[in-house]
N, C-alpha and C positions, 0 to 999 in steps of 0.2 A: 504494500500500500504506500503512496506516493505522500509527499510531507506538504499539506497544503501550505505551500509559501509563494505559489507564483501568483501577481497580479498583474491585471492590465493597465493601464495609465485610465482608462475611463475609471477603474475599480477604486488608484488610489487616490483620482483625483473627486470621487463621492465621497470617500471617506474624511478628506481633509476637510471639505466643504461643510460636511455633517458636522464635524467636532467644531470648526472656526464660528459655524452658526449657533451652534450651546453654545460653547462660550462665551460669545457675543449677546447673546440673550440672558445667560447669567450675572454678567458683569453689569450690563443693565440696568437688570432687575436688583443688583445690589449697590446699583449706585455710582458704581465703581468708572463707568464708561457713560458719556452725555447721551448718545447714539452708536446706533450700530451701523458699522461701515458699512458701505454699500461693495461688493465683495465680486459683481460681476461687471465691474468696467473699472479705470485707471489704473493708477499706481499700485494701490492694492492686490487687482485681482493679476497684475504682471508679475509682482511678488507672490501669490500664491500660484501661481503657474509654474513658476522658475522651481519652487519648491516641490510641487506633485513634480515634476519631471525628474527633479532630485533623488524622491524617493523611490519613483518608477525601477531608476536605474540601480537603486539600492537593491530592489526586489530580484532584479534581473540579474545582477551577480549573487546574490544569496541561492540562486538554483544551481546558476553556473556549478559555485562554491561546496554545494550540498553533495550534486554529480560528483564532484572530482575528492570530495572527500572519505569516499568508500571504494576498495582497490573494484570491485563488481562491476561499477560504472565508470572508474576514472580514466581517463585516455591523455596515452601522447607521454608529457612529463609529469603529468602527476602521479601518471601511474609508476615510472619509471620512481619516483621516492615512493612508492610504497612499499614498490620489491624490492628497494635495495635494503628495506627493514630485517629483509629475509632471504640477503644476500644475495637478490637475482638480480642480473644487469640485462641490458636488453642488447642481441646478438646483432651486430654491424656482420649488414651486407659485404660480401665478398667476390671475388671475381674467380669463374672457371679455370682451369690447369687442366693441362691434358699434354696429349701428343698425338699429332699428323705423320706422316709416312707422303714422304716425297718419292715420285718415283721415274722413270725413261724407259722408253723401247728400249736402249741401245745399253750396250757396258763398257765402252771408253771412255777412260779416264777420270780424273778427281774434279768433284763438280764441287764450290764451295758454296754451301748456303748459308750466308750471312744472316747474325741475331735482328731484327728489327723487318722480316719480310711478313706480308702482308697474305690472309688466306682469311676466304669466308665463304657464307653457307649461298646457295642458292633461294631467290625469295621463297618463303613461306606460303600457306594458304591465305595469307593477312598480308602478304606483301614486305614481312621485316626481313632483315639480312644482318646476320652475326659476323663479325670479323675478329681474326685472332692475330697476333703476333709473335712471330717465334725468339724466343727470353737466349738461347743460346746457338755459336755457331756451331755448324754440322756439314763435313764433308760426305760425299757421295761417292765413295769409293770406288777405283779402276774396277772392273769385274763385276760391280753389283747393282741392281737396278732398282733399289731403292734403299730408303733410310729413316728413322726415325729421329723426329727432331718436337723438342718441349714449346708448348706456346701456354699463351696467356689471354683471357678474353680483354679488348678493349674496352666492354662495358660493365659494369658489377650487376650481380642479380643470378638470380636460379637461370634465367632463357636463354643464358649461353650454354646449358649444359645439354647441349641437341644430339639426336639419336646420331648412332654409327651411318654413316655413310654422306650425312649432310653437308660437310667439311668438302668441298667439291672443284673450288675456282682459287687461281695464284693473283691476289689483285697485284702483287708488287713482283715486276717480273723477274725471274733468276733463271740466268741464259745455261741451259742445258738438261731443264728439268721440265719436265713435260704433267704431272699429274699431280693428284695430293688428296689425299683421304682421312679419314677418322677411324679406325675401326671400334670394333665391341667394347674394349676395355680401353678407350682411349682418354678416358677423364681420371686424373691423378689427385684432383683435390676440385671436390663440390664448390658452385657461385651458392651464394645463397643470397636473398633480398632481407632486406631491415624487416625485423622481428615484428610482427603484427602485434598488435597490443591485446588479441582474444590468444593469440600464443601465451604471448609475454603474462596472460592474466594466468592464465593455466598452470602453468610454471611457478606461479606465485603460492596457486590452491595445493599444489606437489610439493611445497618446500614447508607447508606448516602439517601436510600429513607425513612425513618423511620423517619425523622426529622420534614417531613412534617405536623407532628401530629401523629393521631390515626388511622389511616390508616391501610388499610390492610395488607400492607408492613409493619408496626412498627409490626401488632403483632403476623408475622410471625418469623418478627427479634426476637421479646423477646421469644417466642416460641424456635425457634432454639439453643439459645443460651443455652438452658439446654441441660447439659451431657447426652446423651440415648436417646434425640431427634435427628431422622434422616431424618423426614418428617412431616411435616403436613399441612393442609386446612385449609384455613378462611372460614367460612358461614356468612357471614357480609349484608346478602340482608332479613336482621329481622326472622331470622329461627325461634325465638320464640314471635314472637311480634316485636314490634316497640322501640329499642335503645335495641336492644339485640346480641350479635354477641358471633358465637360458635366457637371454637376454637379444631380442631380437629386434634390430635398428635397420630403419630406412631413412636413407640418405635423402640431397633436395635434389638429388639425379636420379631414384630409386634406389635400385640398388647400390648399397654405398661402398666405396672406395677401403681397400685396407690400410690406407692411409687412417680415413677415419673409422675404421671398427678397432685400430690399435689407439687412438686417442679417446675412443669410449671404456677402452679397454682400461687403463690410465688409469681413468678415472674414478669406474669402480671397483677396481684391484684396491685404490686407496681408500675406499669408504665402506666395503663390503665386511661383515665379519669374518673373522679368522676360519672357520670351519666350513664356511659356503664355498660348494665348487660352481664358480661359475666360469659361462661360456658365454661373449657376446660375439654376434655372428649376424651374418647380412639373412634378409629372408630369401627363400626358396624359390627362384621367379619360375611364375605360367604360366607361359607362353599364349597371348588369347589373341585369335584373329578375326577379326568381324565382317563377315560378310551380310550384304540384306540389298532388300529392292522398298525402292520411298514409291508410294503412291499419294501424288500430288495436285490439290484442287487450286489452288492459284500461288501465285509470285513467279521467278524464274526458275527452270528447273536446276539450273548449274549453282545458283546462289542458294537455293533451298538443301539440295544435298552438301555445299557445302558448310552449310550452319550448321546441319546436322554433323556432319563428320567431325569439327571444331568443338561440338560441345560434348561427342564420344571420347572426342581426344582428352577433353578436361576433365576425365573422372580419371583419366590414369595418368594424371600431372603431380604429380606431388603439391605444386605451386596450385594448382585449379580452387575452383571454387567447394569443392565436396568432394576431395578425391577419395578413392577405396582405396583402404588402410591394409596393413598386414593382416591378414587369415579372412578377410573379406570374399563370398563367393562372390561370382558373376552374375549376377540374375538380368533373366532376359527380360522380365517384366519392367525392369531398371531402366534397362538400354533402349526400350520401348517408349518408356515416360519423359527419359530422356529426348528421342526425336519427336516427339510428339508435342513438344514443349518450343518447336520450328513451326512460327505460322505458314499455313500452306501443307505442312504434312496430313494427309487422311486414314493414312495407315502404312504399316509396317512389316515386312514379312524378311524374317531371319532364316538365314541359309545357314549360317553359322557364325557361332556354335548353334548345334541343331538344339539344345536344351541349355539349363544352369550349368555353369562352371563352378565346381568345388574344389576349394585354394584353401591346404590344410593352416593349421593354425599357424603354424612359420613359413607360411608361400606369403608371396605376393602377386597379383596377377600383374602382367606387363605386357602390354598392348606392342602385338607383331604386327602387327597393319591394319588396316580398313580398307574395304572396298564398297563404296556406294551405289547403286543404278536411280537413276527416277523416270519416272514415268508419270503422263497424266491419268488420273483416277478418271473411268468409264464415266462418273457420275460424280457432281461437285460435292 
């Protein structure tokens, strides 16, 4: 239930008028005052304007103040001093690491590729384009026709962390090398974007149940608290035996980098009790491929399937708006509500997966493609 404190300026300027008029009629009546001013034209009533607007604004930061003073509602920097009550800071965005594979038809000679060359993705379904630079130099050895070489996203944020094969065009040209890719394991260390403040709240409500002990809440709290941790499961009901608890983290690229499961790893080696074996470990990914045909009563067919396609992509974003978590099945009914949710869709009909997908409790599903058809529906 809400703190009635907010008013309107019509609200607090009846109220002044009400009281200014007793008292006026008191004073009066006791003698005290010859006449009672006349309160709605001159000097007066500019003076009592100036003051209703005074108090308006009192009102008006008194909600502000009320919001921001409980961590549930607070946002931004307020909230950031409530968690550092409870020693949580809020995670600064970072930028993508990985490595490319430069490569030639031919095998003559040492090709030199210099630190500071220029490689990015081909535009997206939205028309963006990621560009990376490579942080160190790398030769291209006599006899070999390709190489691997470390880069760096130019922009910070989780959307430089793009699937294998995106990595495709050489903007900055280096004479003797002809291609340039990304593969499967080419991300070395997660971008991730400035901590949402329904994170950052969450992490807060983790760090006063954590206190408890070893709990499952403590060692989600220590979990999350690493940079590129944006999700993860406890399996704490003996996954390997008896006093053993599994600790299962998703990165802001999915599946995370062992870079970061050894800095989760860190963390709760140092806060764990002595007699817990634990294990933290990336989830299970699988593998889901979506095929389906859109039947379509109005807008353009090419734009309709691809809204739909963009908002299938964003349940298996880490970054999305409502992504599926670790041990999340697939449900087709989902996928459904999901394009259905694209004005102009009439119906749906799924090729594949031919039913639900079951993603044990340490999997995580990860989206192998899509493939969309549309067609106009017989009947609007």
């Amino acid at each position: 239930m809400s703190v009635p404190i907010e008013k309107t300026l019509d609200d607090v300027r009846s109220d002044l008028f009400g009281r200014l008029e007793a008292t006026q009629a008191e004073y009066v009546q006791k003698g005290w005052m010859p006449s009672a001013l006349n309160l709605n034209k001159g000097v007066v009533r500019g003076l009592v304007e100036l003051w209703a607007w005074g108090l308006y604004a009192l009102y008006r930061f008194m909600v502000v103040v009320l919001g921001q003073a409980f961590p549930e509602t607070a946002t931004g920097k307020w909230l950031d001093l409530h968690c550092a009550q409870v020693g949580v800071s809020r995670k600064a965005k970072t930028k993508t690491s990985g490595k490319v594979v430069f490569g030639r038809s031919g095998t003559s000679g040492n090709v030199l590729i210099p630190a500071g060359r220029i490689v990015r993705t081909l535009p997206d379904g939205l028309g963006n384009v990621y560009r990376f630079v490579t942080t160190e130099d790398v030769v291209l050895q006599d006899g070999a026709t390709e190489v691997e070489a470390p880069i760096t996203a130019e922009s910070y944020g989780a959307s430089s962390n793009v699937a294998a094969g995106a990595i495709r065009e050489i903007t900055t040209h280096i004479p003797g090398v002809e291609t340039v890719t990304n593969r499967s394991d080419w991300i070395t260390a997660e971008g991730i974007d400035d901590e949402s403040d329904e994170a950052m709240r969450s992490r807060y409500r983790l760090a006063w149940m954590d206190v408890n002990g070893a709990t499952r809440y403590a060692y989600e709290s220590w979990a999350m608290s690493v940079t590129g941790v944006v999700g993860c499961t406890i399996l704490d009901n003996h996954p390997r035996g008896p006093g053993t608890v599994d600790v299962v983290v998703r990165g802001s690229a999915g599946i995370p980098t062992e870079q970061l499961l050894a800095n989760v790893q860190a963390v709760v080696l140092k806060n764990k009790p002595i007699n817990d074996d634990v294990k933290v470990k990336g989830p299970e990914p699988v593998s889901v491929t979506i095929r389906g045909e859109l039947e379509v009563s109005g807008g353009v067919l090419e734009q309709v399937a691809e809204a739909v396609r963009a908002r299938i992509a964003d349940l298996f974003d880490p970054a999305g708006t409502a992504p599926i978590g670790i041990g999340e099945d697939i449900i087709l009914d989902r996928l459904t509500a999901c394009a259905m949710g694209v004005a102009g869709v009439k119906r749906v009909i799924w090729s594949e997966p031919a039913g639900d997908v079951t993603v044990p409790a340490s999997g995580l599903a990860v989206l192998d493609g899509i493939e969309l058809t549309a067609m106009w529906a017989s009947e609007p």
